[in-house]
C-alpha positions in Angstrom: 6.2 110.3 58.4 6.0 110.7 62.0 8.8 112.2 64.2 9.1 108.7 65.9 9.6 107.6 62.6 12.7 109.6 62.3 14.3 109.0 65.4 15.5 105.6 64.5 17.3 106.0 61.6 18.6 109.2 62.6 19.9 107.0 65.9 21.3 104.6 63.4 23.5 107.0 61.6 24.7 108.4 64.4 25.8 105.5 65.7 27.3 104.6 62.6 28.9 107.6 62.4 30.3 107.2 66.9 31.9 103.7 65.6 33.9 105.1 62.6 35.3 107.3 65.2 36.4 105.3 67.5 37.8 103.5 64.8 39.8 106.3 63.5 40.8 107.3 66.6 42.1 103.9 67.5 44.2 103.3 64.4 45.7 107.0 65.0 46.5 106.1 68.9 48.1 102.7 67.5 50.3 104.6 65.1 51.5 107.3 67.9 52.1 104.6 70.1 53.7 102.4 67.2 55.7 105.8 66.2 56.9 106.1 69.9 57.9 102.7 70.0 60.3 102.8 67.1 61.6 106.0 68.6 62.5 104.5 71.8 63.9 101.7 69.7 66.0 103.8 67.7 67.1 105.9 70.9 68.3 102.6 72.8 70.1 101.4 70.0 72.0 104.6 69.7 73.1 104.2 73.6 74.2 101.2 72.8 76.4 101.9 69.6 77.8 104.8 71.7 78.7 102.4 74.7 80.1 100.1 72.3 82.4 102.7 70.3 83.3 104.3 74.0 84.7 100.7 74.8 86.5 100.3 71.7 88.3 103.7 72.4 89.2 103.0 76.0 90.7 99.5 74.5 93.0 101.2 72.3 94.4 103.7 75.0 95.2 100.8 77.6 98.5 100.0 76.8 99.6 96.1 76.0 99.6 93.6 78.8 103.4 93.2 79.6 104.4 89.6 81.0 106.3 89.6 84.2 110.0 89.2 83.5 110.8 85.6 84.1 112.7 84.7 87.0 116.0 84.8 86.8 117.2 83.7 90.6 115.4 83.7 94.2 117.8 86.0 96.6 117.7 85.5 100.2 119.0 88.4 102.6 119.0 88.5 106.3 120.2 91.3 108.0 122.0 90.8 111.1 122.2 92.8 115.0 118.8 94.1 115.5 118.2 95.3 119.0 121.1 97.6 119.6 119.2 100.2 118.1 116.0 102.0 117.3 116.3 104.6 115.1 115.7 106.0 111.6 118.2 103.0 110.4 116.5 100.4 111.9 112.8 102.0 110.8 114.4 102.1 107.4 114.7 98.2 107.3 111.0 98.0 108.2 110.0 100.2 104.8 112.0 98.1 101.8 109.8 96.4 99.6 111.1 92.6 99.9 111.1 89.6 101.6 114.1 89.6 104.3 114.9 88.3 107.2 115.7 90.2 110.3 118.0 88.6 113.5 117.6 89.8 116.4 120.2 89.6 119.1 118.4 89.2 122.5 119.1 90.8 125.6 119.0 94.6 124.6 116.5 97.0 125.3 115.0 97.0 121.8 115.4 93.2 120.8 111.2 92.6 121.4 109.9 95.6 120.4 112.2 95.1 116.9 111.1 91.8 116.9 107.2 92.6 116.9 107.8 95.7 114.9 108.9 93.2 111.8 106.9 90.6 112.3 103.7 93.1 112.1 105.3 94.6 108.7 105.4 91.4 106.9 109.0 90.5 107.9 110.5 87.1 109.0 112.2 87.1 112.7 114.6 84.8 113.6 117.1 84.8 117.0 120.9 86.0 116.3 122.7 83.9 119.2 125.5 85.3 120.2 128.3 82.3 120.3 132.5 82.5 121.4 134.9 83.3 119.1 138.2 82.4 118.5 139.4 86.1 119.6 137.5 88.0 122.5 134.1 87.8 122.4 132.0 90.5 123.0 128.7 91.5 124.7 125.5 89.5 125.2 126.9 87.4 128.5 123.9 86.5 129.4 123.4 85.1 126.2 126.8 84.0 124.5 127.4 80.0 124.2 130.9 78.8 125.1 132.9 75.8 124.3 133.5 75.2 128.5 129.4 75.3 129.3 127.4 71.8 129.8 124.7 70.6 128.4 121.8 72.4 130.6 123.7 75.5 130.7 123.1 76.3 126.4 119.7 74.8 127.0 118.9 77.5 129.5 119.9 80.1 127.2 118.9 78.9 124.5 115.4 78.6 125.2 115.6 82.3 127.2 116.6 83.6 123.7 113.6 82.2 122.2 111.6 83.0 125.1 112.6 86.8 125.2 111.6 86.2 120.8 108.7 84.5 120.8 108.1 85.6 117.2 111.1 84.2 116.1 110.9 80.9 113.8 114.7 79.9 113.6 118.6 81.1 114.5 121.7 81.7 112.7 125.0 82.4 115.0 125.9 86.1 116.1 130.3 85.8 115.9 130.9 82.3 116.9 133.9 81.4 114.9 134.9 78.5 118.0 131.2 77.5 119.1 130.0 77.0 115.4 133.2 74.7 115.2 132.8 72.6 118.1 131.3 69.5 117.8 129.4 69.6 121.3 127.7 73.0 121.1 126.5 72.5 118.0 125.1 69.1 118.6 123.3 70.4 122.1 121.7 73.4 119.2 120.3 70.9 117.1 118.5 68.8 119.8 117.5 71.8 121.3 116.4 73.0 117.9 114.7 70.1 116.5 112.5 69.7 119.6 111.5 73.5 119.0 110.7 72.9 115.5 113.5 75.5 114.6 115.6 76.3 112.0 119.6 77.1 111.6 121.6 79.3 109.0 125.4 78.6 109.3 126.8 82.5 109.2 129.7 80.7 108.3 131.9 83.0 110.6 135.0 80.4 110.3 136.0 78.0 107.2 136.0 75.7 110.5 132.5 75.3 110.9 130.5 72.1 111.5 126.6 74.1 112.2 125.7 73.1 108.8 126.5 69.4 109.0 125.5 69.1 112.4 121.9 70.5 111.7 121.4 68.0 108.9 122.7 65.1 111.3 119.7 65.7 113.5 117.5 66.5 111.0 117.3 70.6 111.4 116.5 72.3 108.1 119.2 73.9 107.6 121.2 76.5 104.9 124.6 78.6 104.6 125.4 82.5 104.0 126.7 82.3 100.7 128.1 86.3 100.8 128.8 89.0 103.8 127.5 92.0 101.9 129.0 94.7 103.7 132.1 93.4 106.0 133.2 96.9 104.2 131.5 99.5 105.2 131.7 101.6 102.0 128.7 101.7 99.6 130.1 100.6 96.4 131.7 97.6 97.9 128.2 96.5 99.5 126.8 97.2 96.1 129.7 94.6 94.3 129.2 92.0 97.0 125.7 92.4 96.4 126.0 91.7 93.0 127.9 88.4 93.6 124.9 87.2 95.1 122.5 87.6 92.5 125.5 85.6 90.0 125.0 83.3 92.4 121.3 83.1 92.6 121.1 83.1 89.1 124.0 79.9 88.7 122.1 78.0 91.4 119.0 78.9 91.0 119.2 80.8 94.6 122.0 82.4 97.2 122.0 83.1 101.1 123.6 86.7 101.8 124.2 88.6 105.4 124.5 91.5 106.1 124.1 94.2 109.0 122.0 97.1 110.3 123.9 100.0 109.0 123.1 102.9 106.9 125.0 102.1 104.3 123.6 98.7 103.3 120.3 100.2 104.0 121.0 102.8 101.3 122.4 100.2 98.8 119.3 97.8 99.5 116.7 100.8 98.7 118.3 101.6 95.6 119.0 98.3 94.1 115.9 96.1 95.7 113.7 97.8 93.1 116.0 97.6 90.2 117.0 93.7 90.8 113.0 92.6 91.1 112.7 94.8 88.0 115.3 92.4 85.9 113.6 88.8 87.6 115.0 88.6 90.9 112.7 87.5 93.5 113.9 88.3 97.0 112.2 85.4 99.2 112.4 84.6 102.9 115.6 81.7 103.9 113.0 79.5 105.2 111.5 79.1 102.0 115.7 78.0 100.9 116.3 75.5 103.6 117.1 71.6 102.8 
């Protein structure tokens, strides 16, 4: 046989031989590749057991969901002769964790810059008019409302009051146990008032008083102070009078008290604010309590 002869079946086996290798080698590439496969399969589902059982864990060390306490009665406080001072006790108003009302008197040298001050910490501002008393009436002349003035006289004053407190959304009455009571004044208030889109808290300074009444003749949304918190300057007094306002709140559902800037009823309201909103009390603006 000739060596040409040869070459051909050689060439066959040889490529018989190249194919069953390829083959081989392909089926042990597809298993690596299959093997690597289920290992990556394997290791994702581990990471995702171990995410799962982390969760679980991190459930059971979170404490319950407590429900708020329901509410029990909405307390509305406004605290009284702002702009005499600016101190720590005045500063300390600004820091208590509620919604109260602050009224400024105007006229002094720290009535705006109060005034701004509370509004920009989330307080509500509204004007403390100084009004005649029975008795001597002092300070604030510029200011004061009197039994013996005419019509364009309080309207003068009035709307310097508000202009001096532009921030300021309604009034209650600084002294005034003869103003609140006449029948005149408090009529020329409520025009003055209603045309301003303001409202009025009866302070309630004398059992005489018509503000109230008046307000809702002209259609002024009005309310009344309920309590004086702290005509006794002595901290466990402010705390009792205090506590007759939340009875109150919780009888009707919601209660108006006063009180002034002092260091003692600042000290009572840091201490029992937390306590009182703790139990269900929500302390709320008095224009959110007006009829």
């Amino acid at each position: 046989m000739s060596g040409s002869d040869l070459r051909t079946p050689i060439i066959y086996i040889l490529t018989c031989i190249i194919v069953v290798l390829l083959i081989i080698l392909k089926k042990m590439d597809d298993q690596n590749k299959e093997k690597t496969l289920e290992k990556r399969m394997e290791q994702l589902e581990t990471k995702v057991e171990n995410v799962k059982n982390a969760q679980k864990k991190k459930q059971h060390k979170l404490s319950p969901e407590i429900d708020p306490p329901k509410l029990k009665g909405e307390i509305g406080i406004i605290i009284d002769d702002f702009g005499y001072r600016n101190d720590e006790i005045s500063e300390g108003f600004l820091k208590l964790n509620a919604s109260l009302t602050y009224a400024v008197i105007p006229g002094h040298e720290h009535s705006r810059s109060f005034s701004e001050k509370a509004i920009n910490a989330g307080y509500e501002v509204i004007v403390h008019m100084p009004m005649e008393n029975t008795g001597k009436t002092y300070g604030e002349e510029e200011f004061v409302l009197t039994t013996d003035m005419d019509k364009e006289t309080i309207n003068r004053r009035i709307n310097n009051a508000l202009n001096q407190l532009p921030d300021a959304i309604g009034m209650n009455n600084h002294q005034g146990s003869k103003a609140s009571a006449d029948q005149y004044v408090m009529a020329t208030v409520a025009k003055i008032l209603k045309e301003k889109n303001k409202f009025f808290i009866d302070s309630r300074t004398t059992v005489e008083t018509i503000a109230q009444s008046t307000m809702e003749i002209y259609g002024v949304p009005t309310a009344r102070r309920n309590i004086f918190l702290d005509n006794d300057d002595d901290e466990e007094k402010i705390t009792k009078q205090l506590m007759k306002l939340v009875r109150k709140s919780e009888k009707d559902g919601f209660s108006i008290g006063i009180g002034h800037v002092k260091p003692k009823t600042l000290k009572v309201l840091q201490e029992q604010i937390p306590i009182l909103q703790k139990k269900g009390y929500k302390f709320e603006f008095v224009s959110k309590m007006l009829h």
